[in-house]
N, C-alpha and C positions, 0 to 999 in steps of 0.2 A: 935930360932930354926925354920926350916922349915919347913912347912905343905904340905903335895904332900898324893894324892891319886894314886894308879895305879888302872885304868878300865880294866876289862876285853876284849878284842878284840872279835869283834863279826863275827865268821865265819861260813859260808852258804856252806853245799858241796851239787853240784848238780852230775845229771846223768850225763856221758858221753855225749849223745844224747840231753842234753836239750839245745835251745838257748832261749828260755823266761820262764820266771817263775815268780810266786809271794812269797814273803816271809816278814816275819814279823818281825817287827825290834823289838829286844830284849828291849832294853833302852828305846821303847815308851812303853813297857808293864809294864818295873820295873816303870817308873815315872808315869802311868797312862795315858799317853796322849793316845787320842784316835783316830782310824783308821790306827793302825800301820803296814799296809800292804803296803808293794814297790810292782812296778812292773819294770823287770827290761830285759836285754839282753843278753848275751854273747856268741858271733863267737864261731863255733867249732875249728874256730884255735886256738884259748886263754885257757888256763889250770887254769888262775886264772885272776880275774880283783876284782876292788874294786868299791863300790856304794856309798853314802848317802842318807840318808832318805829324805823326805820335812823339817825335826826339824833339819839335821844338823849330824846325826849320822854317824860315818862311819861304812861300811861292808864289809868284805873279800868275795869274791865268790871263790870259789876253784872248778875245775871241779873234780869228782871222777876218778880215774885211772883205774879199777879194771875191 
């Protein structure tokens, strides 16, 4: 029998208006790793892009629409 986990997907909505920001990677808080703060970028033309951590993590950015 196979053994498979499914992880949760880690998504970041920022403001309209933001092109830098810091955020904090989910998965270095659950395993305790420490300094779990990205910094990261995203054009105002891009509605979503994705990042990883330094440990490897991946992160959805999604800009907010609203």
């Amino acid at each position: 029998m196979a053994s498979w986990a499914v992880l949760n997907e880690q998504v970041v909505w920022i403001s309209q208006l933001a092109t830098g920001f810091t955020i904090v990677c989910e998965r270095c808080v659950e395993l305790g790793e420490g300094f779990p703060s990205v910094q990261e970028t995203l054009s105002l033309e891009h509605t979503r892009g994705t990042m990883s951590c330094p440990r490897g993590h991946e992160i959805r950015i999604e800009r907010d629409g609203r």
